[in-house]
HTML snippet that shows the backbone in 3Dmol.js (N, CA, C, O; Angstrom):
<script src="https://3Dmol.org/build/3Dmol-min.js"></script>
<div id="view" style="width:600px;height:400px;position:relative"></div>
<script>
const pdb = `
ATOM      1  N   UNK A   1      16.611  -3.347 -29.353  1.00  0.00           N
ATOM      2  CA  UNK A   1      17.384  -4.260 -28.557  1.00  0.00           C
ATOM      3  C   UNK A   1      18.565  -4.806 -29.331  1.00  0.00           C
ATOM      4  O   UNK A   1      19.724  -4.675 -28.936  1.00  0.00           O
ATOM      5  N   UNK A   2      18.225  -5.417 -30.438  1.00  0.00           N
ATOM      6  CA  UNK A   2      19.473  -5.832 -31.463  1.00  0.00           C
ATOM      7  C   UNK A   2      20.643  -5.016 -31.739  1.00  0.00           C
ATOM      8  O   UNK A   2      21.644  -5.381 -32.354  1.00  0.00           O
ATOM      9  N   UNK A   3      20.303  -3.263 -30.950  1.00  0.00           N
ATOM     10  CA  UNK A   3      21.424  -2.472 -31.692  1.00  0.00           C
ATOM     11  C   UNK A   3      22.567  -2.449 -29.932  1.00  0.00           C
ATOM     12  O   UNK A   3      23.780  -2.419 -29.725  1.00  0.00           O
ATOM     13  N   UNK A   4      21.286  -2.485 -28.999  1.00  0.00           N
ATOM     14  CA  UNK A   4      21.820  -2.936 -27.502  1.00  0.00           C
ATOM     15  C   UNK A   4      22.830  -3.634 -26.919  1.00  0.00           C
ATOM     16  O   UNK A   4      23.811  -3.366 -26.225  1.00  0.00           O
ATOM     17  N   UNK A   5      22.194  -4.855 -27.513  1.00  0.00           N
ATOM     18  CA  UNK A   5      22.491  -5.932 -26.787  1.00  0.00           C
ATOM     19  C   UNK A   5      24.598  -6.128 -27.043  1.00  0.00           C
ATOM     20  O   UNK A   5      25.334  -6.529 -26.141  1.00  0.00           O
ATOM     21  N   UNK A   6      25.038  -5.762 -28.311  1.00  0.00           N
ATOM     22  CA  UNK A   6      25.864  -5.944 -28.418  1.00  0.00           C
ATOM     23  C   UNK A   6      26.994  -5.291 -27.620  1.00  0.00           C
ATOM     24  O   UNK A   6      28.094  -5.748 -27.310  1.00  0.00           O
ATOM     25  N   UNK A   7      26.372  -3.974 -27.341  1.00  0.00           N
ATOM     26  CA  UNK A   7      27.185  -3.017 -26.271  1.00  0.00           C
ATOM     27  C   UNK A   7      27.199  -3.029 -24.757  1.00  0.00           C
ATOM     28  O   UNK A   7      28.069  -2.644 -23.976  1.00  0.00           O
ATOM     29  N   UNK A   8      25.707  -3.709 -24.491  1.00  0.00           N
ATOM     30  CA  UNK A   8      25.289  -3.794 -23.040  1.00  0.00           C
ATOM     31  C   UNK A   8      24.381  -5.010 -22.796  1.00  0.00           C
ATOM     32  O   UNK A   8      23.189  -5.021 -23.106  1.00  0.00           O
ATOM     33  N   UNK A   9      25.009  -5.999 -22.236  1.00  0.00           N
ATOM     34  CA  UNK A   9      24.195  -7.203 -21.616  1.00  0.00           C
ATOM     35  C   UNK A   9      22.954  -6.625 -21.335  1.00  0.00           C
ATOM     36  O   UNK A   9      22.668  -5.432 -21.231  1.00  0.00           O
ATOM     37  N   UNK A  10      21.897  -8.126 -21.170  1.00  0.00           N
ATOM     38  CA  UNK A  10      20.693  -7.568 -21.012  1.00  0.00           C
ATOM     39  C   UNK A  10      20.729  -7.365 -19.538  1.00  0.00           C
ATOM     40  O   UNK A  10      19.886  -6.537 -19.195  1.00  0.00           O
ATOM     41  N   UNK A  11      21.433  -7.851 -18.550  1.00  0.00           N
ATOM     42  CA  UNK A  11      20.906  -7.703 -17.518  1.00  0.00           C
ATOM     43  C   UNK A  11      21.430  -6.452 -17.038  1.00  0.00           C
ATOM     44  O   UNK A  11      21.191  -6.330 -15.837  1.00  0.00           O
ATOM     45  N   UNK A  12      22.101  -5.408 -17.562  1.00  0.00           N
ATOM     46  CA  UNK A  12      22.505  -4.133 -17.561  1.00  0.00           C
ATOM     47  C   UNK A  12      21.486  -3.115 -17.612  1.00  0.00           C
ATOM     48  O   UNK A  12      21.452  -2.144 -16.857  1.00  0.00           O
ATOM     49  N   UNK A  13      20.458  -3.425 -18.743  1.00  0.00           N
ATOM     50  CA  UNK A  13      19.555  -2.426 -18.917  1.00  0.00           C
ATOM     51  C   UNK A  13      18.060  -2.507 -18.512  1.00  0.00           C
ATOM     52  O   UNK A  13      17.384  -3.506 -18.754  1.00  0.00           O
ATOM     53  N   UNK A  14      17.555  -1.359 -17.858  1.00  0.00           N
ATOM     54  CA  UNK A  14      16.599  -1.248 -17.336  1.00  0.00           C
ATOM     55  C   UNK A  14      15.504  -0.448 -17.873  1.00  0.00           C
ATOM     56  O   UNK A  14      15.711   0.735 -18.144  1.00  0.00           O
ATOM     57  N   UNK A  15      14.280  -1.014 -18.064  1.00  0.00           N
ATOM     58  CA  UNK A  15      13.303  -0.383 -18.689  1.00  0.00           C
ATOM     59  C   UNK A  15      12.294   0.185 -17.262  1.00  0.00           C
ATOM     60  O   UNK A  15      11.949  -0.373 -16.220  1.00  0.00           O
ATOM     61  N   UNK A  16      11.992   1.921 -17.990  1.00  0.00           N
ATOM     62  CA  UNK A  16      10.814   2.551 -17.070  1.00  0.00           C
ATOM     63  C   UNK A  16       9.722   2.692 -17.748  1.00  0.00           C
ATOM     64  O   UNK A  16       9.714   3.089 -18.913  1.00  0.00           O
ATOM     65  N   UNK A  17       8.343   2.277 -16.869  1.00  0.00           N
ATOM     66  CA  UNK A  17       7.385   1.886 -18.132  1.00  0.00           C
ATOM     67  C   UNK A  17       6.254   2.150 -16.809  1.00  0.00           C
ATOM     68  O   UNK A  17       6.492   2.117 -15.602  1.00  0.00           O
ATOM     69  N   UNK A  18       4.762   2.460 -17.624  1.00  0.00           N
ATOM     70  CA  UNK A  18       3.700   2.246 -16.502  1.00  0.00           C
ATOM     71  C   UNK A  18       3.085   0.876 -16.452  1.00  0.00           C
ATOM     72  O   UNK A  18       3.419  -0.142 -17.058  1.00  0.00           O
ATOM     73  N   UNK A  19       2.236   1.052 -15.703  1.00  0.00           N
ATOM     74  CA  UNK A  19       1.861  -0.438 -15.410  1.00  0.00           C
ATOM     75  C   UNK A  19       0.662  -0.853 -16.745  1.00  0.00           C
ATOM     76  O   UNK A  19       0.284  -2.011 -16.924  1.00  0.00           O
ATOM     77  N   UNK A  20       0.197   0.307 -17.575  1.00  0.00           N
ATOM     78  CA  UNK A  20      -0.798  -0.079 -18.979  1.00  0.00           C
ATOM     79  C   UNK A  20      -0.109  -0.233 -19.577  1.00  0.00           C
ATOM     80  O   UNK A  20      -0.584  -0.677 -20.622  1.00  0.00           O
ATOM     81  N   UNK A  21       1.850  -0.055 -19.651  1.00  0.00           N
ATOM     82  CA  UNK A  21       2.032  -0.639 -20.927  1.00  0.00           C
ATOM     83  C   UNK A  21       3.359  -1.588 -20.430  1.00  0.00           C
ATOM     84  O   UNK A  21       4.446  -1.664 -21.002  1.00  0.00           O
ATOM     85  N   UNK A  22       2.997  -2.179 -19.378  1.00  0.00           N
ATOM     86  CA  UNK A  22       4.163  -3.099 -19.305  1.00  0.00           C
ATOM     87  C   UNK A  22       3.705  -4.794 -19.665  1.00  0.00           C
ATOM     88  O   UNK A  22       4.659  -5.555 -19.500  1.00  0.00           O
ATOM     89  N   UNK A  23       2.712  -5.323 -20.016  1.00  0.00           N
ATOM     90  CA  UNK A  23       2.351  -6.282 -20.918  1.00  0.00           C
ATOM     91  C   UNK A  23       3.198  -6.252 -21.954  1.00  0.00           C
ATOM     92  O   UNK A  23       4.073  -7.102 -22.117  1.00  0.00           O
ATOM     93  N   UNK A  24       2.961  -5.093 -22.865  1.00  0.00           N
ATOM     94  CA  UNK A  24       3.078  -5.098 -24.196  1.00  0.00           C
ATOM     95  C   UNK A  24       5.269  -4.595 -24.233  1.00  0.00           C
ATOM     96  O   UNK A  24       6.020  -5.017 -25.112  1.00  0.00           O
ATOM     97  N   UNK A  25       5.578  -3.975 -23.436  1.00  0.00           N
ATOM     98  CA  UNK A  25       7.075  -3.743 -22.927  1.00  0.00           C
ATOM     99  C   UNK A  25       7.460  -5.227 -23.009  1.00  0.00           C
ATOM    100  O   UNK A  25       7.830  -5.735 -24.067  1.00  0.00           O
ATOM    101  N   UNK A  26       7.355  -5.945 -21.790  1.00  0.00           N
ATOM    102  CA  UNK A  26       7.509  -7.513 -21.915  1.00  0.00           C
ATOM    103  C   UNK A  26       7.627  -8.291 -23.130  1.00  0.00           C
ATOM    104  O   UNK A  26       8.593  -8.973 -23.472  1.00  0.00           O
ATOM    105  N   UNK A  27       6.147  -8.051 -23.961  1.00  0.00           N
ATOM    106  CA  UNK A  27       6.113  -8.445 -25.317  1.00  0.00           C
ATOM    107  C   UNK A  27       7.385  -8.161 -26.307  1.00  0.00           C
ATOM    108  O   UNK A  27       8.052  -8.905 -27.026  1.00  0.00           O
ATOM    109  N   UNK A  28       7.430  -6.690 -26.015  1.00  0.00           N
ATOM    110  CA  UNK A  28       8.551  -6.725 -27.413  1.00  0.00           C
ATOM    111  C   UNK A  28       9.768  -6.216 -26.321  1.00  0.00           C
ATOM    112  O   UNK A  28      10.007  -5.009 -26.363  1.00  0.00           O
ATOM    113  N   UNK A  29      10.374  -6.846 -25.573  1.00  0.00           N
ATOM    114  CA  UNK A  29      11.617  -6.959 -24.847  1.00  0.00           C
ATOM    115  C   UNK A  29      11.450  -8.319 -23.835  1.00  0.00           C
ATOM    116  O   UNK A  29      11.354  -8.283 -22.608  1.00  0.00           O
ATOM    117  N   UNK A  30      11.444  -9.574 -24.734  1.00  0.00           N
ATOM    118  CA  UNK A  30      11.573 -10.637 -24.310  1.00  0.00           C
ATOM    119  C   UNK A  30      13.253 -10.886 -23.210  1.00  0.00           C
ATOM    120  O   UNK A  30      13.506 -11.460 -22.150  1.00  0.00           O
ATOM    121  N   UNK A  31      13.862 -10.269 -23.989  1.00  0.00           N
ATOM    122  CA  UNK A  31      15.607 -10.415 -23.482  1.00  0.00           C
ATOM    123  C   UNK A  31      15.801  -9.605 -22.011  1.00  0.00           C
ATOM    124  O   UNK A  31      16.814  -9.839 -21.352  1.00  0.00           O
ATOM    125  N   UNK A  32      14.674  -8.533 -21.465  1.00  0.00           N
ATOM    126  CA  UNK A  32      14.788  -7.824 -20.541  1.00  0.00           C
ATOM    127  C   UNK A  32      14.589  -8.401 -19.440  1.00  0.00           C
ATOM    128  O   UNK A  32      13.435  -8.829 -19.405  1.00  0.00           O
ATOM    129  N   UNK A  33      15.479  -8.739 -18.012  1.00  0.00           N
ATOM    130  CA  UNK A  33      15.050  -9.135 -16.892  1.00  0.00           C
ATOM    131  C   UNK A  33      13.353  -8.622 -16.389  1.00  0.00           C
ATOM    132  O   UNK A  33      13.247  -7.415 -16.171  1.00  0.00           O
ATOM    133  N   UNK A  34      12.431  -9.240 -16.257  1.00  0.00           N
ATOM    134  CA  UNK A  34      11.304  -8.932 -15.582  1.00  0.00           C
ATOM    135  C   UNK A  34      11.816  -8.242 -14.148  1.00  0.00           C
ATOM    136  O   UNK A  34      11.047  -7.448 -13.605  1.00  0.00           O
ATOM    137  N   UNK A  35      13.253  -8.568 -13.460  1.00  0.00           N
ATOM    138  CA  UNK A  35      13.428  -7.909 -12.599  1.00  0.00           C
ATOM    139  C   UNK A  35      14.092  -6.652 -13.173  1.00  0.00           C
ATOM    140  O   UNK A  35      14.542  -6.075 -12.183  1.00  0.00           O
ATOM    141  N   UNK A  36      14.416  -5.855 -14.383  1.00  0.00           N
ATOM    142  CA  UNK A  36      14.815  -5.083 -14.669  1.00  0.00           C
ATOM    143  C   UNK A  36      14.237  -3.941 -15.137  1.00  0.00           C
ATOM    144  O   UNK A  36      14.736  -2.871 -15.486  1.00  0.00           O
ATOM    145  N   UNK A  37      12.421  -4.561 -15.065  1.00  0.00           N
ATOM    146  CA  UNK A  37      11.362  -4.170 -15.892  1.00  0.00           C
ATOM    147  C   UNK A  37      10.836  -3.011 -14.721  1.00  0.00           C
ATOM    148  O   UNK A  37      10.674  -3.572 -13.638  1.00  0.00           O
ATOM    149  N   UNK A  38      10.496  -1.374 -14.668  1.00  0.00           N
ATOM    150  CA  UNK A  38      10.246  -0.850 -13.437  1.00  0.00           C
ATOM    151  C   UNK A  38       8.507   0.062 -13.631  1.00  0.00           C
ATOM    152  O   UNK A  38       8.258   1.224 -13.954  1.00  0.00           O
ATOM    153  N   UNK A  39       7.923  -0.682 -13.395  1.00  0.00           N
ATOM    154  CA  UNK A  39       6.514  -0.210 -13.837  1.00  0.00           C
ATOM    155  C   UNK A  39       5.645   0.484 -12.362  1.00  0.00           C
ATOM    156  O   UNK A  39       5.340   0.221 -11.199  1.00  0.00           O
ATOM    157  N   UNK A  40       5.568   1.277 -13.160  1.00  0.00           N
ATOM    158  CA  UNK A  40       4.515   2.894 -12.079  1.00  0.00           C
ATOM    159  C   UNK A  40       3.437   3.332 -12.627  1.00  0.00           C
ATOM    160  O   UNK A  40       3.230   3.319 -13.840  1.00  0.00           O
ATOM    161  N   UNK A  41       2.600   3.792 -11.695  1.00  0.00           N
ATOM    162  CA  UNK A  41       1.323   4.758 -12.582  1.00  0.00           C
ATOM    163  C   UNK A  41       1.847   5.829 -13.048  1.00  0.00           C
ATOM    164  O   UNK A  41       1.770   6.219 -14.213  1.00  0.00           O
ATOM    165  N   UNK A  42       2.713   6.640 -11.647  1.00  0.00           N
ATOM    166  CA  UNK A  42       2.899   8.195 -11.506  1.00  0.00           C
ATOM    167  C   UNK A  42       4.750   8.084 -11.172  1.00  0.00           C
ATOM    168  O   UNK A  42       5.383   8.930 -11.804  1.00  0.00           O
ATOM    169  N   UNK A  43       5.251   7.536 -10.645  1.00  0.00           N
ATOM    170  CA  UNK A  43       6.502   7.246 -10.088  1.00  0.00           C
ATOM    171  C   UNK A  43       7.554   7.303 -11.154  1.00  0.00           C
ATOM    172  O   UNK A  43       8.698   7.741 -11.033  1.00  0.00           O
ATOM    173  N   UNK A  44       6.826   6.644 -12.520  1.00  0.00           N
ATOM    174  CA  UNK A  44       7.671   6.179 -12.963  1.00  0.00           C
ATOM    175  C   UNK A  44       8.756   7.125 -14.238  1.00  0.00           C
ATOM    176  O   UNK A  44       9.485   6.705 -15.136  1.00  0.00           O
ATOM    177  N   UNK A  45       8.475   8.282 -13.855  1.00  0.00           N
ATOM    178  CA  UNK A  45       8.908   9.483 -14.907  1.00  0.00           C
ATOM    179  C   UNK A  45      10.088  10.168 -13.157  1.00  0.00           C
ATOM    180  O   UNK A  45      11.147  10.780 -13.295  1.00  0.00           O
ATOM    181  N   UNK A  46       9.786   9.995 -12.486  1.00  0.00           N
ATOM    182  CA  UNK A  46      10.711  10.149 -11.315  1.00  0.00           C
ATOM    183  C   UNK A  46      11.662   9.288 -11.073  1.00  0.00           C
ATOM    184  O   UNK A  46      12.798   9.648 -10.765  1.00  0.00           O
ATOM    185  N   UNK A  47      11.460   8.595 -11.136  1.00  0.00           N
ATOM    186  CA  UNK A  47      12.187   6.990 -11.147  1.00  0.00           C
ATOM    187  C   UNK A  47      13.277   7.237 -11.755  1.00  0.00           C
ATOM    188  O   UNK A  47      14.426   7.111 -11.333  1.00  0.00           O
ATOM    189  N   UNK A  48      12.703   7.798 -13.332  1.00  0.00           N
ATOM    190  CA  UNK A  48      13.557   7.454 -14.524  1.00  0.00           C
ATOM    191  C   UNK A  48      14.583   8.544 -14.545  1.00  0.00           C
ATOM    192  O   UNK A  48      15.783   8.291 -14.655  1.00  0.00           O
ATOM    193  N   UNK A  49      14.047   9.907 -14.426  1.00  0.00           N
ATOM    194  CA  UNK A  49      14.336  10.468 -13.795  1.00  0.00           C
ATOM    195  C   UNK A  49      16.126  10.714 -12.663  1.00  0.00           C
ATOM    196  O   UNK A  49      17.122  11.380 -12.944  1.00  0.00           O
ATOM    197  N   UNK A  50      15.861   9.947 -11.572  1.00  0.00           N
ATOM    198  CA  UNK A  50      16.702   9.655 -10.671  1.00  0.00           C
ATOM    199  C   UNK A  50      17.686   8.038 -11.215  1.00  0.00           C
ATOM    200  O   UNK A  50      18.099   7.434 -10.225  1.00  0.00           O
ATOM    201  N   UNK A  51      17.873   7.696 -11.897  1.00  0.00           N
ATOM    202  CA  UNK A  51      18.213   6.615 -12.591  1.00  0.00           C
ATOM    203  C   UNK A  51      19.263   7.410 -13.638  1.00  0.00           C
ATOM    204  O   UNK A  51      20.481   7.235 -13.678  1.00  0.00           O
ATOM    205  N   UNK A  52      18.630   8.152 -14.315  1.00  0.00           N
ATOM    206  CA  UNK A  52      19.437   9.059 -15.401  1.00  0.00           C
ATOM    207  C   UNK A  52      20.430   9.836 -14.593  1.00  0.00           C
ATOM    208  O   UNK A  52      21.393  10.457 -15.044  1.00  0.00           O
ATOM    209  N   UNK A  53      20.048   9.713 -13.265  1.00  0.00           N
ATOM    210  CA  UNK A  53      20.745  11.383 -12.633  1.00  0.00           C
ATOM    211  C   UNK A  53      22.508  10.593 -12.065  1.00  0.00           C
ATOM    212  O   UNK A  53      23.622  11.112 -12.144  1.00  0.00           O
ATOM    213  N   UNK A  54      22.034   8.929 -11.410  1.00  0.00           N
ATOM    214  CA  UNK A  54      22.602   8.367 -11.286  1.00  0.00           C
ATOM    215  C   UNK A  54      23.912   7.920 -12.292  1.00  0.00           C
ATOM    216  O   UNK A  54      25.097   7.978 -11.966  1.00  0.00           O
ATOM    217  N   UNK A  55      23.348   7.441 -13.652  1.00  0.00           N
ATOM    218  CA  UNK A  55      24.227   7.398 -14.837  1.00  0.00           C
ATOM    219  C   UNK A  55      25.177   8.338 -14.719  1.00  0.00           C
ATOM    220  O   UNK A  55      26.363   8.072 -14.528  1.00  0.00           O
ATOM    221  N   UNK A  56      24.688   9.536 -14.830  1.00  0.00           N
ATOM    222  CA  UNK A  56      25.698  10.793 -15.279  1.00  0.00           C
ATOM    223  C   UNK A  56      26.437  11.050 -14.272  1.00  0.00           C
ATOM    224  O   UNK A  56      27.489  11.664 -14.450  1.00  0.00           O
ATOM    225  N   UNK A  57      26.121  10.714 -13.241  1.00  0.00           N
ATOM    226  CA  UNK A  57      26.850  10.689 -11.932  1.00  0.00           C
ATOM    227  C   UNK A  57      28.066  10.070 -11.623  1.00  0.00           C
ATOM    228  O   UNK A  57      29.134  10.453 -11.145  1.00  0.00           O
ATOM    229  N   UNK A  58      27.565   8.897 -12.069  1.00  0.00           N
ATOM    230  CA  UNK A  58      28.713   8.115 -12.320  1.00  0.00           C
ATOM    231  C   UNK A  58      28.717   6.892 -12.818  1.00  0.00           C
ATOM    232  O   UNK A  58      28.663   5.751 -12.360  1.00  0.00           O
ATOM    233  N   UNK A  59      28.852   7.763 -14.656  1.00  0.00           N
ATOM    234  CA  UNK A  59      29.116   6.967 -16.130  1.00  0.00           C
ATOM    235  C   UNK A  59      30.462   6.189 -16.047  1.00  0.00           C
ATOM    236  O   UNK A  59      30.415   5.058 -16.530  1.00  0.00           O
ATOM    237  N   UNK A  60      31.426   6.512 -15.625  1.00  0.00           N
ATOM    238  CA  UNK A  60      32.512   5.684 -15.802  1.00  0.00           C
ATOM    239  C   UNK A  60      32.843   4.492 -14.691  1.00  0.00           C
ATOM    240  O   UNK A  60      33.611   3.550 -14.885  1.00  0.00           O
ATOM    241  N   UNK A  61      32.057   4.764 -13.441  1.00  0.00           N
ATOM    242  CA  UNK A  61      32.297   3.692 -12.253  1.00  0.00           C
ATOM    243  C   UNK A  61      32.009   2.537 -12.767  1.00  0.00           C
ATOM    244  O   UNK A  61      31.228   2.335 -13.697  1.00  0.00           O
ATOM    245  N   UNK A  62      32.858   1.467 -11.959  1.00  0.00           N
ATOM    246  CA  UNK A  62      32.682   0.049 -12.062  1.00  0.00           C
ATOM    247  C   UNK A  62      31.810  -0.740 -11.251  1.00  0.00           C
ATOM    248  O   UNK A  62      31.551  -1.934 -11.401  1.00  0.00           O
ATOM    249  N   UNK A  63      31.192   0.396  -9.983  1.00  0.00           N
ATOM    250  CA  UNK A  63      30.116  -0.122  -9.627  1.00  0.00           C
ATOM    251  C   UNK A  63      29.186   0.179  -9.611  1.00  0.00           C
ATOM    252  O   UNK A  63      28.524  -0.066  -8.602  1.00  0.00           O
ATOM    253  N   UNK A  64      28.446   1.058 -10.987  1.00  0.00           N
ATOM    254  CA  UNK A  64      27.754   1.412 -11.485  1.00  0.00           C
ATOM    255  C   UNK A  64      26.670   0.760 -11.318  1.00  0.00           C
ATOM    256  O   UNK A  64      25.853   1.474 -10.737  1.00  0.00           O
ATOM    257  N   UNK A  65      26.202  -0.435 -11.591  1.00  0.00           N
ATOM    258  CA  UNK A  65      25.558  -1.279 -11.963  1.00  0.00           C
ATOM    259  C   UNK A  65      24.683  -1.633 -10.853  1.00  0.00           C
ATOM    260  O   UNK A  65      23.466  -1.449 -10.837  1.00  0.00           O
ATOM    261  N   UNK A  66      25.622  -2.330  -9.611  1.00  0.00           N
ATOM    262  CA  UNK A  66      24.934  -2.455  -8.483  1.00  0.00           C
ATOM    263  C   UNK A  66      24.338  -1.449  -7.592  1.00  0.00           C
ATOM    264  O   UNK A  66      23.518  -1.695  -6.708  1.00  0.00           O
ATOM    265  N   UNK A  67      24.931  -0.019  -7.968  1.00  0.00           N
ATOM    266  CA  UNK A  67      24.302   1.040  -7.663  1.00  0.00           C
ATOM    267  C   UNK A  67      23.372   1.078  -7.929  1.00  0.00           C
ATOM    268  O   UNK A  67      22.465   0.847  -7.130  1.00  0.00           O
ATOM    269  N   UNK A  68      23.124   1.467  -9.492  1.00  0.00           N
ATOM    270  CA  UNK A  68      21.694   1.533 -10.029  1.00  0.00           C
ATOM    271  C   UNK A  68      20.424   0.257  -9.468  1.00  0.00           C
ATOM    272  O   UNK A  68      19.239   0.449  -9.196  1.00  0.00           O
ATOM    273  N   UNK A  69      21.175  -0.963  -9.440  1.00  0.00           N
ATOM    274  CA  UNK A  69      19.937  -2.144  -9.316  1.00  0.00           C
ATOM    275  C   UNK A  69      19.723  -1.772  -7.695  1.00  0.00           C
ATOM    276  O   UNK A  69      18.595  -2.005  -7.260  1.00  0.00           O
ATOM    277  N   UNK A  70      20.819  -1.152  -6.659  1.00  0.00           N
ATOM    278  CA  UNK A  70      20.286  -1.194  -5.516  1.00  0.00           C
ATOM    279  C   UNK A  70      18.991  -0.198  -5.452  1.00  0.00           C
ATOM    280  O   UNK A  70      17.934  -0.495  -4.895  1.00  0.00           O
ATOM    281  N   UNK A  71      19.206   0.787  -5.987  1.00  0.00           N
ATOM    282  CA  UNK A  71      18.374   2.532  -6.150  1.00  0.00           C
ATOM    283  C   UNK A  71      17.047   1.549  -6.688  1.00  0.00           C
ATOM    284  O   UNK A  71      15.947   1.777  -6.186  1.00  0.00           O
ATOM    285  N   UNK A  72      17.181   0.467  -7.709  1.00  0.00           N
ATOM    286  CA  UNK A  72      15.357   0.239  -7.898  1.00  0.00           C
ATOM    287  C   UNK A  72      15.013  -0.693  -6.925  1.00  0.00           C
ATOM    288  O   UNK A  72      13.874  -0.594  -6.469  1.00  0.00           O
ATOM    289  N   UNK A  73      15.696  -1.529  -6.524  1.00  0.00           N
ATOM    290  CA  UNK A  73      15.345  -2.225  -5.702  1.00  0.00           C
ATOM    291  C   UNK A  73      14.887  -1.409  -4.082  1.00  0.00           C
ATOM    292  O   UNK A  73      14.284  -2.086  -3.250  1.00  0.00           O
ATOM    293  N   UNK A  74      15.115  -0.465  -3.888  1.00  0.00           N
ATOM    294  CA  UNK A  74      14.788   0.786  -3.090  1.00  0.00           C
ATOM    295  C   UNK A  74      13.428   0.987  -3.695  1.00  0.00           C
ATOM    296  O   UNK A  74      12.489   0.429  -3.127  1.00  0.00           O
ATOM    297  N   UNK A  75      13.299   1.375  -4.274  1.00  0.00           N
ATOM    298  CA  UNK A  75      12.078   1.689  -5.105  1.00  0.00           C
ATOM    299  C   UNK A  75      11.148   1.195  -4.862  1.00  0.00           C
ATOM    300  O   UNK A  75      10.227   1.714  -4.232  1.00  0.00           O
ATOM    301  N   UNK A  76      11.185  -0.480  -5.524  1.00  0.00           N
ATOM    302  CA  UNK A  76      10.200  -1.636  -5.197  1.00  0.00           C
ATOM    303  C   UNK A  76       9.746  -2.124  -3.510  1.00  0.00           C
ATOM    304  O   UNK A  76       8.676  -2.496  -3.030  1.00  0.00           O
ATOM    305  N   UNK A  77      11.170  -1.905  -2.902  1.00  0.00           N
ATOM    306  CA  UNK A  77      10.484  -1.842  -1.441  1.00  0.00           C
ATOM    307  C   UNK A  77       9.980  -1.055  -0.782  1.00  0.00           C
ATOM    308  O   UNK A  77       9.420  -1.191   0.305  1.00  0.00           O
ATOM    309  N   UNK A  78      10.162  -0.081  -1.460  1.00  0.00           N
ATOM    310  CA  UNK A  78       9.970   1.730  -0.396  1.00  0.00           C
ATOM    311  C   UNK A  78      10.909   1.923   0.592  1.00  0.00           C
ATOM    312  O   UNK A  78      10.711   2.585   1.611  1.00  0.00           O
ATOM    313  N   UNK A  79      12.232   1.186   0.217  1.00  0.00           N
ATOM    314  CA  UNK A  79      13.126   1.747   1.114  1.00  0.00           C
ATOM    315  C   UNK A  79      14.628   1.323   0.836  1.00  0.00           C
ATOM    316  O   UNK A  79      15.532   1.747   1.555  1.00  0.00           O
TER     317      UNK A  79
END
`;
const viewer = $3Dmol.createViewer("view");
viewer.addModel(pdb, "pdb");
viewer.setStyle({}, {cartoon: {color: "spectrum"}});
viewer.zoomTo();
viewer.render();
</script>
C-alpha cells in the first residue's frame, strides 16, 4: 500500500478477495474502502477478471473510475 498510495488514492483501488480471506485483507489494508473490498467464494477470479478487462479497455479515460465502481456495484446487486 505505501508504494500505492502515492500514485493512486485509496478510494481508486479495489481489492478481489474470497470471503476466507477477507478478515485478514481488511486487516492488512486498513486504508481500503470496505466498499472497495469485493469478496466471492467462486465469482471472484471472474470479477477480477472483468475489472482487468475494463482497465485495459480504457487505461487512459477520465471516467474510468466510475466505470469500474459502477461494474462492482453491478456485481454486488446482481444487476
Amino acid at each position: 500500500m505505501d508504494r500505492v498510495l502515492p500514485l493512486v488514492p485509496a478510494k481508486n483501488i479495489f481489492v478481489i478477495t474470497n470471503e476466507a480471506q477477507l478478515p485478514e485483507v481488511r486487516k492488512q489494508l486498513p486504508k481500503i474502502l470496505k466498499a472497495n473490498l469485493i469478496a466471492s467464494s467462486s465469482d471472484a477470479v471472474v470479477a477480477g477478471s472483468a475489472v482487468v478487462n475494463q482497465i485495459a479497455s480504457h487505461g487512459r479515460s477520465c471516467d474510468l473510475v466510475p466505470q469500474v465502481s459502477r461494474f462492482v456495484r453491478s456485481l454486488k446487486t446482481g444487476g
